[in-house]
C-alpha positions in Angstrom: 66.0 192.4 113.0 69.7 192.4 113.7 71.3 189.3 114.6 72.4 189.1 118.1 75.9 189.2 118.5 77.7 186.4 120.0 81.1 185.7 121.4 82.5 182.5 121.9 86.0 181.4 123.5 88.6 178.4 123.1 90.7 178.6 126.3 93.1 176.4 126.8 96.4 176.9 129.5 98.4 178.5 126.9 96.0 180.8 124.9 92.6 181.5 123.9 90.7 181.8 120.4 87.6 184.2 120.4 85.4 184.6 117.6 83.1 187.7 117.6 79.5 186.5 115.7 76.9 189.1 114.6 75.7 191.0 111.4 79.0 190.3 109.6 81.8 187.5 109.0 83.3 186.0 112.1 86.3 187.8 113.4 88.8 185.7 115.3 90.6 187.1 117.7 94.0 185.7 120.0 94.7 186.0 123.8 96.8 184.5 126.8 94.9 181.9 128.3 92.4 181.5 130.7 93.2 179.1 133.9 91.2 179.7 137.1 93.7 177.0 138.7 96.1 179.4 138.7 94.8 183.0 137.5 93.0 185.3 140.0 89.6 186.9 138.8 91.4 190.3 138.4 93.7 188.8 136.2 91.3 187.2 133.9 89.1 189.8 133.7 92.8 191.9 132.6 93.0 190.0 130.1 89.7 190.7 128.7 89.9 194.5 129.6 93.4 195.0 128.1 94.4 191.9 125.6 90.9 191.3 123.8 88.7 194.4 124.0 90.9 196.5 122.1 91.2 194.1 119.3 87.5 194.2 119.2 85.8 196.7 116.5 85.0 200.2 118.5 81.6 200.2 120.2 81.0 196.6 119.8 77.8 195.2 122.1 78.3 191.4 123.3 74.5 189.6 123.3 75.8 186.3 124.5 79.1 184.8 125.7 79.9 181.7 125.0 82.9 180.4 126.9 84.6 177.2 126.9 88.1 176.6 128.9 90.1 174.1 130.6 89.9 173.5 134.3 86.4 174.1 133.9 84.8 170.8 135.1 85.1 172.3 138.7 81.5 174.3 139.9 84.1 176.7 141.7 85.9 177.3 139.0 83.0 177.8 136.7 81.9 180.2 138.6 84.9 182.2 139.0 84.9 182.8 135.1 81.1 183.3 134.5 81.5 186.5 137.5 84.5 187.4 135.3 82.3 187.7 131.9 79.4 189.1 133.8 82.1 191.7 135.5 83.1 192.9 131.6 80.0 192.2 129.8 77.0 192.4 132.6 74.0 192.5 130.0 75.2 189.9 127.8 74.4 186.4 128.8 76.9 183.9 129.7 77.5 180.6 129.6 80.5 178.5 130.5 81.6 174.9 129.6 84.8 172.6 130.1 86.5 173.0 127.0 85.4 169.2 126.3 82.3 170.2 125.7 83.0 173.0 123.3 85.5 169.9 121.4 82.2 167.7 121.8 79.8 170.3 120.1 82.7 171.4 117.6 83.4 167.7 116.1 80.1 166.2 116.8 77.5 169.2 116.3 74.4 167.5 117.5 74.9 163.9 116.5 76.9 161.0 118.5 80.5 160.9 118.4 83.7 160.2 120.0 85.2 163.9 121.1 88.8 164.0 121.9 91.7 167.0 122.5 94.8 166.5 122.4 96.4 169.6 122.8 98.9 170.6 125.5 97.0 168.0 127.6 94.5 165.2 126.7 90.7 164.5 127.2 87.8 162.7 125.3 84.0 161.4 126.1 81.7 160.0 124.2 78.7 162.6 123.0 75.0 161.5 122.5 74.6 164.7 120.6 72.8 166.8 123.2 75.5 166.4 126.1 78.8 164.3 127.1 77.6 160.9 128.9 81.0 159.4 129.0 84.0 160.8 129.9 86.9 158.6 131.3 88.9 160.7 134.2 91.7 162.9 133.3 94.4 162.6 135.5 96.3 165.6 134.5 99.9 165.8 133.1 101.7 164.1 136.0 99.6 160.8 136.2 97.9 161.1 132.3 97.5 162.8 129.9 98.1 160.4 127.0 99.0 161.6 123.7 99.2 165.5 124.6 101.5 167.7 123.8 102.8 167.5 127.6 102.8 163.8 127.5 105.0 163.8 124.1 107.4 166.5 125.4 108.0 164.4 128.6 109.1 161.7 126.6 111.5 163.6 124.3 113.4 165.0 127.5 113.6 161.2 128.6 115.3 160.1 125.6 117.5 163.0 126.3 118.1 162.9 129.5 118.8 159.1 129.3 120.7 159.0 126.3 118.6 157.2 124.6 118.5 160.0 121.1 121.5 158.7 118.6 124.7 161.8 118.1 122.5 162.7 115.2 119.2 163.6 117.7 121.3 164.4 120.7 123.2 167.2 118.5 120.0 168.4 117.1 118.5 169.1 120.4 121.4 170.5 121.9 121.7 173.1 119.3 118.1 173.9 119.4 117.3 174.5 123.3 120.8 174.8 124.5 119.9 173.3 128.4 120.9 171.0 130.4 119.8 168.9 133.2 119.6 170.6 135.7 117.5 173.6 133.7 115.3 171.3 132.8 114.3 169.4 136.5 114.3 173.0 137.7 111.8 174.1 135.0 109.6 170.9 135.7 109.9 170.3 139.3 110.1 174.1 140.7 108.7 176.7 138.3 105.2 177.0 137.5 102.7 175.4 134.5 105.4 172.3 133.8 102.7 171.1 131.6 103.0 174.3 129.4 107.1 173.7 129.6 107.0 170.0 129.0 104.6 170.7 126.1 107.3 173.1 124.0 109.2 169.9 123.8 106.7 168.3 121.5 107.6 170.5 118.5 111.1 168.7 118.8 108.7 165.7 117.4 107.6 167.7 114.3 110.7 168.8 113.3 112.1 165.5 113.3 109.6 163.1 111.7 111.1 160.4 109.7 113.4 159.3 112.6 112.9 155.8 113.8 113.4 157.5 117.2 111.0 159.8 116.9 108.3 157.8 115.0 108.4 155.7 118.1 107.9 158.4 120.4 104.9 159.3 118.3 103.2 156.2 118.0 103.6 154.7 121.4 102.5 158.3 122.2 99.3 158.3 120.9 98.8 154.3 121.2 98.7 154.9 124.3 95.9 157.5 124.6 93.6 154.9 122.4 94.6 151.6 124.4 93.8 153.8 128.3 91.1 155.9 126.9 88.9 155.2 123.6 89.4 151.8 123.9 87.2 152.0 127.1 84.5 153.9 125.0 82.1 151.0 123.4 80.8 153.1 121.3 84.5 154.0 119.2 83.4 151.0 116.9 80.2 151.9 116.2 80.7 156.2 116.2 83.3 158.2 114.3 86.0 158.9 116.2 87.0 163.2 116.3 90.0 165.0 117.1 91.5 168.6 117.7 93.8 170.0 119.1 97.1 171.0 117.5 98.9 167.1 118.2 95.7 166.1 116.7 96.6 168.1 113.6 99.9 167.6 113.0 100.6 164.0 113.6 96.8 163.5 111.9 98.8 160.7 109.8 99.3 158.5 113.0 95.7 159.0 114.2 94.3 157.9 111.1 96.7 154.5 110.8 96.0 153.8 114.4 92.2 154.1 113.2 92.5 152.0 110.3 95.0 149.5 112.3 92.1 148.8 115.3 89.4 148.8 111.9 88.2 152.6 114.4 85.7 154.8 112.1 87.6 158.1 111.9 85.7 161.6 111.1 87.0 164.6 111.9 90.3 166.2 112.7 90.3 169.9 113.1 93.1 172.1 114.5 91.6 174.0 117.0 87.6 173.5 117.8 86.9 177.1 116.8 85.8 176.4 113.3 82.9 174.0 114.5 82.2 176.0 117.2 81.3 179.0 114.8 79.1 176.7 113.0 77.5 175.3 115.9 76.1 178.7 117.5 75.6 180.3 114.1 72.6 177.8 113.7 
């Protein structure tokens, strides 16, 4: 009997990762990403129609749909996406999740663990290993958001903006975004998806490690996403620890002396939850 063939999504607010599961080796697949805050249902179901189906091999039958995304923890919003995938796929069967949960069941697979993202924004709850039954509130870019790539970015434009970057920084930036002030408060008090904006800042970070500035962007950073968020988690000192997301992967270095500086078990650190994911629902 053929296997069924599956499809699961990683949506975050910037893109989304599919991979297409059946009778053959995963094929991963790219796409704009899927927000119901701020996309209609035609437009997500476009970008299924027109960005991903094409990319798919000709004649391909979807089983099952497995879809995790952000904004997702809202029933309305839930909704919206599941009568999207039922719109493009209406035999398969669907199921969608808060893209925590797909972290939770990427890190974790069915055993306990601390699941957290930090990715353009930031989220984590503690998983039994059947479902999350902790998650401390996420208060979004403006009011949280600790350790994301949103949260990071907003600090480099402060040192910016404030003069707080030495010649040396304030020379590198300018020659690398070529703004100003005003551009920038336009961009993140006026235009839409500031948390996508604030988040391009972030690579500034990676491109300048070494710098005492920078480091202590970094660290105070992601200090601040344990001390407001796993630190309120019991269970981080008896449960490894997980991470993805792509601050997750490329200031890993941090994470794990953060980890080893509050004596924290750390397990896993994977760039996007995609790779877990696969092995989750291939089993």
């Amino acid at each position: 009997m053929a296997a069924r063939t599956k499809l699961i999504a990683d949506s975050g607010s910037t893109k989304t990762e599919w991979a297409l599961l059946g009778d053959h080796e995963p094929g991963i697949y790219h796409t704009q990403g899927v927000s119901p805050y701020f996309q209609t249902a035609e437009q997500i179901r476009q970008i299924m129609e027109v960005e991903l189906i094409p990319q798919l091999p000709a004649g391909t039958a979807i089983d099952e749909v497995y879809f995790y995304g952000t904004g997702l923890a809202q029933q309305k919003n839930t909704q919206l996406v599941t009568d999207c995938l039922k719109a493009v796929w209406p035999s398969a069967v669907v199921d969608v999740n808060h893209d925590l949960m797909g972290a939770a069941r990427a890190l974790c697979g069915r055993t306990p663990g601390i699941a957290s993202i930090l990715g353009t924004g930031s989220n984590s709850c503690y998983f039994d290993g059947t479902g999350i039954v902790k998650n401390n509130p996420g208060l979004g870019y403006i009011l949280g958001d600790e350790g994301s790539g949103a949260y990071l970015g907003r600090k480099v434009l402060q040192y910016y903006l404030y003069n707080t970057f030495d010649e040396e920084l304030m020379a590198r930036f300018d020659q690398k975004y070529n703004t100003n002030k005003d551009e920038i408060l336009e961009n993140v008090y006026r235009k839409p998806l500031a948390n996508r904006y604030l988040s391009t800042y972030s690579t500034f970070l990676s491109e300048n490690r070494g710098h005492f500035l920078i480091e202590n962007i970094l660290e105070d950073g992601l200090n601040d996403f344990f001390f407001n968020h796993l630190y309120k988690y019991r269970e981080s000192w008896t449960t490894a620890l997980h991470f993805t997301g792509g601050i997750a992967w490329h200031f890993q270095d941090i994470l794990k002396e953060l980890c080893e500086l509050y004596e924290l078990p750390l397990g896993k650190i994977l760039r996007t939850p995609m790779e877990g994911l696969i092995e989750y629902h291939h089993r």
